[in-house]
N, C-alpha and C positions, 0 to 999 in steps of 0.2 A: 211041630216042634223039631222033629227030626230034619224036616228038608230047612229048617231056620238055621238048623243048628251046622247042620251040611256046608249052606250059605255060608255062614259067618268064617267056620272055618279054610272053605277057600278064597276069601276077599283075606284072611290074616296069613295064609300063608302066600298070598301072592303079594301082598305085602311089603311082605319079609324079602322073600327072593327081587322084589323091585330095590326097595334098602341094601342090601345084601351087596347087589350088584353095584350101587352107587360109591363104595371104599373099598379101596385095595386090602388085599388078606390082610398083610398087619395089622390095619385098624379093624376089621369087622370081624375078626377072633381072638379070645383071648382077652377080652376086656371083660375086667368082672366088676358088675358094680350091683348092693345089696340096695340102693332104692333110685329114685327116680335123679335125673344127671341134670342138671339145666345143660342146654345143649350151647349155649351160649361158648365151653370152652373150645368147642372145636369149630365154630366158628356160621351157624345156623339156630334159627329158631325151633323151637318143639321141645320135648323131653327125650332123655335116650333111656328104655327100659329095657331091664336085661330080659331076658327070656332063657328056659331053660334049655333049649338047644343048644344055646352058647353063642349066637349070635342076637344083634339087638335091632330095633325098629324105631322107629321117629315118629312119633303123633304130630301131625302136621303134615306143611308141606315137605316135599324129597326134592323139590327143585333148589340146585346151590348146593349140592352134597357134594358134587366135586371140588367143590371149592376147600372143601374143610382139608387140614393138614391130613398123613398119616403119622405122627408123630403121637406119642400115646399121651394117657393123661397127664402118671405120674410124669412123664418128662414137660410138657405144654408146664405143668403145674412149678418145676425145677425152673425151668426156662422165665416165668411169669417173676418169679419171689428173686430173679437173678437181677431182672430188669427193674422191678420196683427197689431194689437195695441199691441198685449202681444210682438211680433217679433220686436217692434221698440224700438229701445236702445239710450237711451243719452247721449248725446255726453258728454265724460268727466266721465263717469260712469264708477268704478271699477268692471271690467268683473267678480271679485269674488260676487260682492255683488247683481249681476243679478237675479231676481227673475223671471221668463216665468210661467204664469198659461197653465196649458194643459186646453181647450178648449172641451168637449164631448158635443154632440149631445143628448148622452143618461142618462145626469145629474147626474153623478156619481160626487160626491163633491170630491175637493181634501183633505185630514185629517191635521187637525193639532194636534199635538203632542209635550206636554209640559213635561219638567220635574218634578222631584216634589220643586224644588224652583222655578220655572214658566219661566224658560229659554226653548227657544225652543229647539225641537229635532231635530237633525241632519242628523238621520241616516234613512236612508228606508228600509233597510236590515233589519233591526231588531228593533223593540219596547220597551220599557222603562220594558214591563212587563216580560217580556222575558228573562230581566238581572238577573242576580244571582252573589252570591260570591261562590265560589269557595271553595270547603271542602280538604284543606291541609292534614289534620289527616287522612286519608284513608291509609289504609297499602299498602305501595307499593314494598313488597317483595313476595307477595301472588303467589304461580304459583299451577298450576293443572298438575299436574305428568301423563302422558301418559300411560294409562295402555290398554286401548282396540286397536284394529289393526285403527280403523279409529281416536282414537286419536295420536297413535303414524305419522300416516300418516299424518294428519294436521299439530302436529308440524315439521316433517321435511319438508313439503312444505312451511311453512313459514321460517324456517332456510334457505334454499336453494333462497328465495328470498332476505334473507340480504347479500348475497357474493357480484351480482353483485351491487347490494348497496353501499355496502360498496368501491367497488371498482374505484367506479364511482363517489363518493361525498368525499370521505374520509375523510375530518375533517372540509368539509363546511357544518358546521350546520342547517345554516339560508338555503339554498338551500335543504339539507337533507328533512328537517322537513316539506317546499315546497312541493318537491315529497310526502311525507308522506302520506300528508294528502289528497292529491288528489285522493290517493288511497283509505284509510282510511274512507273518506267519500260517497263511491260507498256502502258496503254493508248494511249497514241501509237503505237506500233507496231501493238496489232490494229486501232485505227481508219485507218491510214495501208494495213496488207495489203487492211482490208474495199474502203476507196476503190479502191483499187489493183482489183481485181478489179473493183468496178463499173464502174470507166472502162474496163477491156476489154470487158469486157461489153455493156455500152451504147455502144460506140466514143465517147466523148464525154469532154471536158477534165475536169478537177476542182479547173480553178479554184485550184490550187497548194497546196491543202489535202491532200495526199498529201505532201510533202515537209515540209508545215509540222508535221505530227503525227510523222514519221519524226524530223524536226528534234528537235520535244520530247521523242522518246522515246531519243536519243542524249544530248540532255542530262543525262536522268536518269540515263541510264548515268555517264555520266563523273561527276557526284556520288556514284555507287556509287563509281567506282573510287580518288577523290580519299579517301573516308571509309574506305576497303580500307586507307590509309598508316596513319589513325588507330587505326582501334579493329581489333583481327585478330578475327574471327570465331572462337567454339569448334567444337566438331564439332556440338554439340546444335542452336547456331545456324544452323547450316549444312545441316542436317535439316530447320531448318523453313523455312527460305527457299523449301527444293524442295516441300518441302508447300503453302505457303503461293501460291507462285508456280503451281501445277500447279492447284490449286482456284481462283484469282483470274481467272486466265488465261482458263480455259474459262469462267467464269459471267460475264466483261466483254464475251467473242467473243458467248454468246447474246445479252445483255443487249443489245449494240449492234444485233444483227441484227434483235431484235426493238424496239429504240425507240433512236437515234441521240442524241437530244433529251434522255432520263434517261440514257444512259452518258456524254453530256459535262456533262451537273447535276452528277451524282456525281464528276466527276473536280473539276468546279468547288469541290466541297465537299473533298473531300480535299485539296487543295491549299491550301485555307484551313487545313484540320488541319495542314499540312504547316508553314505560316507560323506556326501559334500553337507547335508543338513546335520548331522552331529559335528562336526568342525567349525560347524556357524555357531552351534549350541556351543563348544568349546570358548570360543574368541569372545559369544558376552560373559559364560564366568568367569574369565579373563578381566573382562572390562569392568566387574563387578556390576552388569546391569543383570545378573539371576543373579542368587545367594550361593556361593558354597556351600552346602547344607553338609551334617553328615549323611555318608551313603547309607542306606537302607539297612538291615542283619540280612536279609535274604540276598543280597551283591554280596556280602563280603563273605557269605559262606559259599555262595554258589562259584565267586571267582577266585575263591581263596586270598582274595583282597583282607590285607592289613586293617585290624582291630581303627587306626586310625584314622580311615580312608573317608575320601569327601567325595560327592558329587561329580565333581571333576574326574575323579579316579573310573568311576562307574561309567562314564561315557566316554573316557577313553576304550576301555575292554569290550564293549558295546560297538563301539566306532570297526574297532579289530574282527568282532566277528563279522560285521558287514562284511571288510574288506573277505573275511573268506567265504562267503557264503555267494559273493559275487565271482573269483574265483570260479568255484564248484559248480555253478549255472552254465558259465560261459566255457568252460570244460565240457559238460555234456553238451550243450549245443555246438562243440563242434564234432566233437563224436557222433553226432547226427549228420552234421553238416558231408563230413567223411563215409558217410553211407554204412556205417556202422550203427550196431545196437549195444545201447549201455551196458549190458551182461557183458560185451566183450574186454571190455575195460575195467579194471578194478576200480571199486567205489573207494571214495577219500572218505571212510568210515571213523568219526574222530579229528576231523580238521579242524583244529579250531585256532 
């Protein structure tokens, strides 16, 4: 009896010290509970029973203990009755007009965001501050004539992507512009990651051309998203976005890593493509062969565009940021071309 008893008692305290060790101090002291816990709140199976040490043990398996929070009951318990009250909807309530607080543990408030007449903001994508108007006067006949072997090669690489373009959208605009931009909005980004990396790399500034390519490459986003109201994508279209964007992606990452100076020619030149195919888009709702629709809420807040504004309105301001974003490309590639690096030149941070 004595050596059972021996036994028993050290398979419970090693146990405990196995338990013990699987939760950080906050949770595995200081929790007091007068009977058995379904252990279900913290996020495992077994019972949690107190012991009078003061710390507790799990009948069952200990494997998946790291997994449980350290956030205590009563709080888990605060947190749970926060989530099931924001999730209860009244009966007779307009689904639009449902408001659900997200709920964190880790007290991140949720923002609110007024306009400047003090109506709230709508939008999470994007911020009040963030809006701009749109610089119309910008020359949109500007092109940069190919005269070195890597510009000549850039522009025919981007020519040879308008055939099947063209071949494949032919005078569906609203879908055209879709594609566009999906593409459109890849190289600001990998140029703005690569910078990003080199300036850790080389501990040293970048001259604000990290931001200024992130900049464009959000822009382009939000031209996706304004032309998302327009035209809705089919599924085939939708198939080839992911193709299209999976193969662009990767061969603009090597392209850049192996020549900076041709990956912003080329974007120079795409953006010139970009300006001639919104101007065709212009001239059919011109012809009334698209609808003048009205513009979207998210164009006329993002461009600060008039309450009354149509379609028209929207691919004009669209058409504008091309023309700068073409600019901006053909800018850094010759600050390449000059044997210079982009830190040494200030970035056009805000051109728009």
């Amino acid at each position: 009896m004595m050596m059972a008893s021996r036994q028993g008692a050290a398979r419970l305290a090693s146990s405990m010290m196995l338990v013990s060790r699987s939760f950080s101090t906050a949770t595995a002291r200081g929790i007091v509970a007068k009977e058995a816990v379904p252990a279900k709140v913290v996020g495992f199976h077994g019972d949690v029973v107190r012991m009078n040490i003061g710390e507790f043990w799990v009948r069952g398996s200990v494997f998946g203990l790291r997994h449980g929070s350290t956030a205590s009951y009563s709080e888990k318990d605060k947190q749970q009755e926060k989530v099931n009250h924001s999730q209860t909807v009244g009966e007779g309530c307009d689904k639009a007009e449902e408001k659900k607080e997200i709920v964190s543990y880790w007290g991140v408030p949720p923002s609110r965001v007024t306009k400047e007449d003090g109506t709230e903001w709508k939008w999470n994508c994007f911020r009040p501050w963030e809006t701009y108007a749109a610089d119309l006067s910008i020359n949109l006949t500007k092109h940069h004539a190919p005269v070195t072997f890597l510009d000549k090669m850039a522009y025919w690489t981007v020519k040879s992507l308008r055939w099947p373009t063209d071949l494949f959208f032919q005078r569906r605009y609203g879908c055209r512009a879709m594609m566009l931009e999906t593409v459109a909005a890849v190289p600001g980004m990998v140029g703005g990651m690569l910078l990003h990396c080199k300036s850790l790399r080389k501990f040293e500034h970048s001259g604000g051309w990290i931001k200024a390519l992130i900049e464009e490459a959000e822009n382009e986003r939000m031209h996706l998203m304004t032309f998302m109201e327009v035209a809705k994508p089919k599924w085939y279209e939708r198939a080839l976005v992911i193709t299209v964007q999976g193969v662009f992606f990767n061969a603009y990452f090597l392209g850049y890593l192996i020549s900076p100076k041709f990956a912003h020619r080329m974007v120079g030149y795409l953006e010139e493509e970009a300006i001639h195919s919104y101007t065709e888009f212009l001239k059919e709702l011109d012809k009334g062969n698209i609808e003048n629709v009205p513009a979207p809420a998210i164009a006329i807040d993002y461009w600060r565009l008039p309450p009354n504004s149509t379609l028209r309105d929207v691919v004009e301001v669209v058409r504008a940021d091309e023309a700068h974003h073409r600019d901006v490309n053909h800018f850094a590639s010759d600050i390449h071309y000059q044997g210079r690096e982009l830190k040494e030149a200030p970035a056009p941070i805000g051109y728009h």
